[in-house]
TORLO-471603 format. One record per residue (C-alpha): y, z, x. Coordinates in steps of 0.001 Angstrom, whole numbers, padded with zeros to 6 digits, always signed. Layout:
<vextis>
YZX...
</vextis>
This chain:
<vextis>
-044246+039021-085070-043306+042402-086151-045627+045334-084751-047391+047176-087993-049251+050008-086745-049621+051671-082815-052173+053761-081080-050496+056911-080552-054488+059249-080271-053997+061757-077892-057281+061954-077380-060649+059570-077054-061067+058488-080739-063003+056529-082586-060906+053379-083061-061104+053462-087044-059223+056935-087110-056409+056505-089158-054632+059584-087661-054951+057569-084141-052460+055160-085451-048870+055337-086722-049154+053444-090085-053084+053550-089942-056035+051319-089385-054527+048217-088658-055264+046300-092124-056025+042153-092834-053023+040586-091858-051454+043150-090167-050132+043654-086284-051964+046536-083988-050541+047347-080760-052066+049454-077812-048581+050151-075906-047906+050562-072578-048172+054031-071247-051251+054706-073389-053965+056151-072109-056576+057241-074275-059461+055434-074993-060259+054086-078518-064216+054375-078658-066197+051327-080491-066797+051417-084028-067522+048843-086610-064165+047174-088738-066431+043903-089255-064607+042973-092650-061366+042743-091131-059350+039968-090027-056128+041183-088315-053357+039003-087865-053061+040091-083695-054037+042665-081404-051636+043311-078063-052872+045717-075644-050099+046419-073288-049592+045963-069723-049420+049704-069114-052183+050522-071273-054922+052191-069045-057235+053408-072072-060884+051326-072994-061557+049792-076265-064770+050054-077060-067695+050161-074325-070340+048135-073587-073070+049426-076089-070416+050249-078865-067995+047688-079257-065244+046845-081871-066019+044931-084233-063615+043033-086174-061947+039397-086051-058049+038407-085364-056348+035428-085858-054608+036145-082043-055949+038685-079003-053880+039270-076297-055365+041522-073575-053131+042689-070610-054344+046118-069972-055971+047964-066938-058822+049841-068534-061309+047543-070572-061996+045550-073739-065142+045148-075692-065351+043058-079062-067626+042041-080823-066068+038904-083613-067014+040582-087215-067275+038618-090293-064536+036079-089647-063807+033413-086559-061306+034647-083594-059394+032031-083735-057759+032789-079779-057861+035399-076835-056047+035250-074059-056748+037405-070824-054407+038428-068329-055396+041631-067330-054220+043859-065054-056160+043543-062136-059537+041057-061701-062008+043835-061467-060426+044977-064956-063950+044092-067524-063981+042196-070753-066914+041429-073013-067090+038888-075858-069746+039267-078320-070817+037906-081418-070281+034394-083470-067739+033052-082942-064178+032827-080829-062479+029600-081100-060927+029346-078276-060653+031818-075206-058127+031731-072316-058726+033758-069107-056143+034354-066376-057475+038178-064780-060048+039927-065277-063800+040352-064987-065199+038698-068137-068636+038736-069823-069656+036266-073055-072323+037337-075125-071313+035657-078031-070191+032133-078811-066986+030947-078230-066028+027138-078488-063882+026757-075850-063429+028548-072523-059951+027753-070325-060599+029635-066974-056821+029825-064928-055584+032137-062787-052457+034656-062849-051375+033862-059000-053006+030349-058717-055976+032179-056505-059572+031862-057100-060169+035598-057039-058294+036329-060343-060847+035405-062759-064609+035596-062859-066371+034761-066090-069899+035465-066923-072035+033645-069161-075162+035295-070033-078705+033577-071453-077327+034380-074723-073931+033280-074857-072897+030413-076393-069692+027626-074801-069842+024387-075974-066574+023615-073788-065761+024906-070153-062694+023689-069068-061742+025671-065807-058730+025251-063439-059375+027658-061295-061566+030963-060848-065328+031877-061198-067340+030788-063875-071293+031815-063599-073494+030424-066788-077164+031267-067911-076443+030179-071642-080056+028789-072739-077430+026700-075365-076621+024706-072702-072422+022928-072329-070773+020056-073766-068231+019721-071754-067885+021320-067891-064843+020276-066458-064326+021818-063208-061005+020697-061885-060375+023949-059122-062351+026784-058296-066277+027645-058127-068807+027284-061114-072770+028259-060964-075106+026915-063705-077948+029715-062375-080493+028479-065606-080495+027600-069216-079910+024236-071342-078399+020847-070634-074768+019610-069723-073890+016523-071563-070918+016053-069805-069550+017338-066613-066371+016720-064192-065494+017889-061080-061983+017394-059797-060520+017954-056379-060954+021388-055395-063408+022047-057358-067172+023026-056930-070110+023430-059119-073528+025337-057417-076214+023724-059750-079594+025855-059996-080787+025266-063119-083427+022114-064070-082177+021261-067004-080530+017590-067526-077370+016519-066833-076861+013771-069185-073254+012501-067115-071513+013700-063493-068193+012392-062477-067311+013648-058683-063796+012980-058251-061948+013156-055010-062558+016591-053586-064852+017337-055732-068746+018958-054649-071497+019260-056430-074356+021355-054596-078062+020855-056096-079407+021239-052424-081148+024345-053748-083361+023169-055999-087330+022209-055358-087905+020598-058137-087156+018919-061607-083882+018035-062221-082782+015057-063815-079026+013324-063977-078759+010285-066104-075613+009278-064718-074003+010093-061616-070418+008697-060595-069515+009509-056980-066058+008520-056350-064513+008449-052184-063659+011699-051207-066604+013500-053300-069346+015375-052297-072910+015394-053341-075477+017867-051561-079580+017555-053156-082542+015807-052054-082372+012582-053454-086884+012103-053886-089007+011975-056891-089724+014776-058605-087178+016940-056933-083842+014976-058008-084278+011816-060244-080797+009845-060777-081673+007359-063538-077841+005455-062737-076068+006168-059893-072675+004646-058832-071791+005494-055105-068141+004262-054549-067824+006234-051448-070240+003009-049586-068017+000764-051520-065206-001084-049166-061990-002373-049846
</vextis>
């Protein structure tokens, strides 16, 4: 797709300067690239109408997009992040429909806020949701677990977690649909339910929080950890297949498992 208008500041500007860009504001529809070699920072500012067809920011671009308390605001039908000096969004009006993350190192920061993303993809970079995003893919850019570490605060919202690899911390009082943790480490620290969650060879899953989980699958290789909670969880179904790991203190009103299958004592 054909590039429409570049950010060529050279200085910080606000990122709805017209004279920042080649062809100005990036309009509905329309391609914005942040190219590689760029360095200044476009500051936050509010776009919230918009709907852009893509944003690219370069590998090679070292400049920050917004900040933490003044993000951009504005929706895209495609985000594709691969730069070394930050990202901050906030969705406007209209859905993101995807954003991929590949950034240029995993300390590099991203945060996600407002309603809603459709889908987001992370492969590098330090990552922060604030806002609600369907579904989260969680990779890597190397195939190590140090590339990507995703946080989801109280007030974030991920109906789907689907992660291969990386870190992926929740405290979304919204709770998950779907946790599929088929490589890396995951920690539900507090917040709502999981109605469904898998964990595949490789993977682990640290679970802190009391809320329900409605059904666990431990595959081969897989761990779940609830040995640090006191009290009050409950897990409606709980499939533990050879190979799998279960750590928590298996008493009443510390851990209640309403169905549990334990294939690891079955024998052949």
């Amino acid at each position: 797709m054909a590039v429409d208008t570049i950010w060529k500041a050279t200085s910080a500007q606000p990122v709805n300067t017209a004279a920042a860009w080649s062809s100005g504001v990036p309009l509905a529809s329309e391609v914005a690239l942040f190219p590689s070699g760029g360095t200044f920072d476009a500051t936050g500012a509010s776009m919230s109408t918009t709907k852009v067809a893509e944003i690219i920011v370069d590998r090679g671009f070292s400049g920050v997009i917004g900040s933490t308390g003044t993000t951009w605001t504005i929706s895209a039908t495609l985000v594709r992040f691969y730069g070394s000096g930050g990202f901050y969004m906030t969705d406007g009006t209209n859905t993101t429909d995807m954003v991929i993350i590949d950034a240029a190192s995993p300390s590099t920061p991203v945060q996600l806020d407002g309603s809603f993303f459709t889908r987001v993809i992370v492969m590098r970079g330090n990552v922060t949701i604030n806002g609600t995003v369907t579904n989260l893919s969680v990779g890597s850019h190397s195939g190590g677990n140090a590339d990507a570490t995703v946080t989801i605060n109280s007030g974030g919202v991920v109906t789907n977690v689907y992660q291969q690899s990386g870190t992926v911390m929740s405290s979304s009082t919204s709770g998950h649909t779907i946790w599929n943790v088929n490589g890396g480490t995951a920690t539900r620290n507090a917040g709502g339910a999981i109605t469904n969650m898998r964990i595949g060879q490789g993977g682990s899953m640290l679970y802190r929080s009391t809320s329900t989980i409605a059904a666990a699958e431990l595959q081969p290789g897989g761990l779940l950890d609830a040995s640090q909670l006191n009290d009050g969880l409950t897990i409606t179904e709980l499939v533990e297949w050879p190979g799998s790991t279960f750590r928590g203190t298996k008493a009443s009103g510390i851990l209640t498992l309403t169905n549990e299958w334990d294939l690891r004592d079955e024998t052949s």
